[in-house]
C-alpha positions as CSV (number, residue, x, y, z in Angstrom):
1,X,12.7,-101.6,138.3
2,X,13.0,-102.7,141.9
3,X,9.8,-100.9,143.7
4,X,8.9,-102.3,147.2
5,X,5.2,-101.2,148.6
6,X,4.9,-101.0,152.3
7,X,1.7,-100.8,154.1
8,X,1.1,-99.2,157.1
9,X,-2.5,-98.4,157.0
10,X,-4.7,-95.9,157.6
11,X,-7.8,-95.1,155.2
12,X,-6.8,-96.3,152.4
13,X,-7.4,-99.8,153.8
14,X,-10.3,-98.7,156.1
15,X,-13.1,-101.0,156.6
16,X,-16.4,-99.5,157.8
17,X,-19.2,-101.2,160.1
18,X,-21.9,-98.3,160.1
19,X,-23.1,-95.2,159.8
20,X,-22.0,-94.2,162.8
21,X,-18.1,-94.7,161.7
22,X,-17.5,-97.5,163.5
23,X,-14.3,-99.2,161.4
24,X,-11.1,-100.6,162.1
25,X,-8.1,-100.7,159.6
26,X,-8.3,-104.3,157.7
27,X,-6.0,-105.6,155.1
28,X,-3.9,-104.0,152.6
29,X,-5.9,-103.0,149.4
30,X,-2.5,-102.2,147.2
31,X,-3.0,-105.7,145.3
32,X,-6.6,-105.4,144.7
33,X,-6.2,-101.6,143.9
34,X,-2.8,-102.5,141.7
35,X,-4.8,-105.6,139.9
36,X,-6.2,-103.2,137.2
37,X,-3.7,-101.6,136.5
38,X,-1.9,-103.8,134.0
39,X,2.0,-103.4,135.9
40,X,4.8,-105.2,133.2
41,X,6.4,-106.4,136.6
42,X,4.4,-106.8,140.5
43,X,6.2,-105.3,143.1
44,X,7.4,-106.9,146.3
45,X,4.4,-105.1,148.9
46,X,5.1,-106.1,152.5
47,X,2.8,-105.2,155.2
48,X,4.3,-103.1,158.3
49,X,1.5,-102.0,160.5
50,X,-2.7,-101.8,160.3
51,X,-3.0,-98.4,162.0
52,X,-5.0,-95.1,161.8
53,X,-1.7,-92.8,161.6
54,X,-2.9,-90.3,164.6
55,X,-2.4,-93.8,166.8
56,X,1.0,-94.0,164.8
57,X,4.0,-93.1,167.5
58,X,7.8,-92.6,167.1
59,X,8.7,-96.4,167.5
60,X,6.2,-97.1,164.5
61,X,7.7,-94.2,162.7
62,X,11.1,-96.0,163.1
63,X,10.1,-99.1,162.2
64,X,9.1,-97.4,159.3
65,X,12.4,-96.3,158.4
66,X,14.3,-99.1,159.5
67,X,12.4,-101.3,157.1
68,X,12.9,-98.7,153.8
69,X,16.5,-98.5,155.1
70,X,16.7,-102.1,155.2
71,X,15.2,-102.9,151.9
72,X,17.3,-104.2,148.9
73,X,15.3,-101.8,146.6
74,X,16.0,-98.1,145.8
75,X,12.5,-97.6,145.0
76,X,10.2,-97.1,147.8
77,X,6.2,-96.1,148.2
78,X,5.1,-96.2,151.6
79,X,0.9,-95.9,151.9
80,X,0.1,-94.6,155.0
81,X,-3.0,-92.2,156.8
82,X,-2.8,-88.8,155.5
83,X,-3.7,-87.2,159.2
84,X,0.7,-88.0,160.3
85,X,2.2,-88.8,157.1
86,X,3.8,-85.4,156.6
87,X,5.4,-86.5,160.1
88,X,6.7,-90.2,158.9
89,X,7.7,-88.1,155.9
90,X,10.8,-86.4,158.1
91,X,12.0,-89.2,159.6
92,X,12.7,-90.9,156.4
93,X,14.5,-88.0,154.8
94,X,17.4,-90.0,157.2
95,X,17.2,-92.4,154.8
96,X,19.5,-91.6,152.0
97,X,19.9,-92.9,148.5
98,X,16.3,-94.3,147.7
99,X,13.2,-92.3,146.1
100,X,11.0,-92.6,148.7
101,X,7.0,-91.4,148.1
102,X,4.5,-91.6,150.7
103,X,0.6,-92.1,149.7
104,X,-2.6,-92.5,151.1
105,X,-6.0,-91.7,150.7
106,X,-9.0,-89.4,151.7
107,X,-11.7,-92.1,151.5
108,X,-11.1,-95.7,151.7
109,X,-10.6,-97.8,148.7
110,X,-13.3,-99.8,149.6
111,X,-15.2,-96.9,148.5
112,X,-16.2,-96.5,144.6
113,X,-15.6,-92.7,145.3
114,X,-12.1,-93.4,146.8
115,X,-8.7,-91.5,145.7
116,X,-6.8,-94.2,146.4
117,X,-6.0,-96.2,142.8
118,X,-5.1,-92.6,141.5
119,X,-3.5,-92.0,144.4
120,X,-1.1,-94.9,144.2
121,X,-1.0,-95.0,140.7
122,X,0.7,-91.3,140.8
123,X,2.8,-92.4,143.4
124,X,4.3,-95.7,141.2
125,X,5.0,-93.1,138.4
126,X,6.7,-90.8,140.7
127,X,9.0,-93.4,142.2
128,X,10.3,-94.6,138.8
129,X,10.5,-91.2,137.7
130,X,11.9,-88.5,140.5
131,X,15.4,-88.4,142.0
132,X,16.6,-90.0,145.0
133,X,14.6,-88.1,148.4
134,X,11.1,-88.5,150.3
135,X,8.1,-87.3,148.2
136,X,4.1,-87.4,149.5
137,X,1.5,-87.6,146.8
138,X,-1.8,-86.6,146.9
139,X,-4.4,-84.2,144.9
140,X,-2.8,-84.9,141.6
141,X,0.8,-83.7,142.9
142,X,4.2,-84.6,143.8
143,X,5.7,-82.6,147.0
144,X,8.6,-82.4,148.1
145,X,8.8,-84.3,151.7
146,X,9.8,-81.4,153.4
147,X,8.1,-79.0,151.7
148,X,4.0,-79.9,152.4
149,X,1.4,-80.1,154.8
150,X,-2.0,-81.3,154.7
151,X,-4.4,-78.5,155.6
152,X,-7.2,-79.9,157.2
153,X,-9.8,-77.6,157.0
154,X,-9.9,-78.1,152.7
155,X,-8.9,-81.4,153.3
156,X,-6.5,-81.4,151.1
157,X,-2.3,-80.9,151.1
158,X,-0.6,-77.7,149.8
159,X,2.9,-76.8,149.1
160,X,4.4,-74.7,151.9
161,X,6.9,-72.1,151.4
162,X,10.3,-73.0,152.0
């Protein structure tokens, strides 16, 4: 299957100095994260941006979609900070014909406690396996793009009505 992973940040690839929170974002961690799990075929990852998403701005978020656009493969997972990605996830609903899921992660996976593996390991079954549109994964589920926020007070995202 032709699956493209672009990075874009936020805390999935977080690196922390102290206690205090002092971190920047560092390198992708989707090969070191994707290195367990045993793939038939790598995908192509390609690195777009190393930014917290509430720095991310409209000319990153068309970046954004001008890459997926631009990309040979119909299969698309975009990792990305969960604070904006409900925002990136609207602009690429321009984007037509690809299956298009957005990840992240709630603690950085650095971190032995991280969401991020199962994070992106539901979002590389979800590519292969849901119809053509955007999709953001996260808790255990697959929302629709334009159906799902993150609700920041249970840290978490939830289905809105629609």
């Amino acid at each position: 299957m032709d699956i493209v992973i672009f990075t874009t940040g936020g805390t999935i690839d977080k690196v922390y100095f102290d206690a205090k929170g002092g971190y920047q974002v560092g390198a992708p961690m989707v090969r070191e994260l994707l290195q367990y799990a045993r793939l038939s075929a790598e995908p192509r990852i390609a690195e777009l941006l190393r930014k917290d998403s509430l720095e991310m701005n409209a000319a990153d978020r068309e970046a954004i979609r001008a890459a997926v656009a631009a990309s040979p493969e119909s299969h698309v997972i975009v990792t990305h900070g969960t604070d904006t990605m409900v925002e990136t996830a609207q602009v690429l609903r321009a984007v037509g014909g690809k299956t298009i899921v957005l990840t992240g992660a709630l603690q950085p996976g650095r971190f032995s406690d991280s969401d991020a593996a199962f994070n992106l390991g539901l979002a590389f079954a979800a590519v292969q396996l849901c119809s053509a549109g955007v999709y953001v994964v996260a808790n255990g589920t697959v929302f629709p793009g334009d159906r799902v926020r993150k609700n920041r007070e249970l840290n978490c995202f939830e289905l809105t009505p629609g």
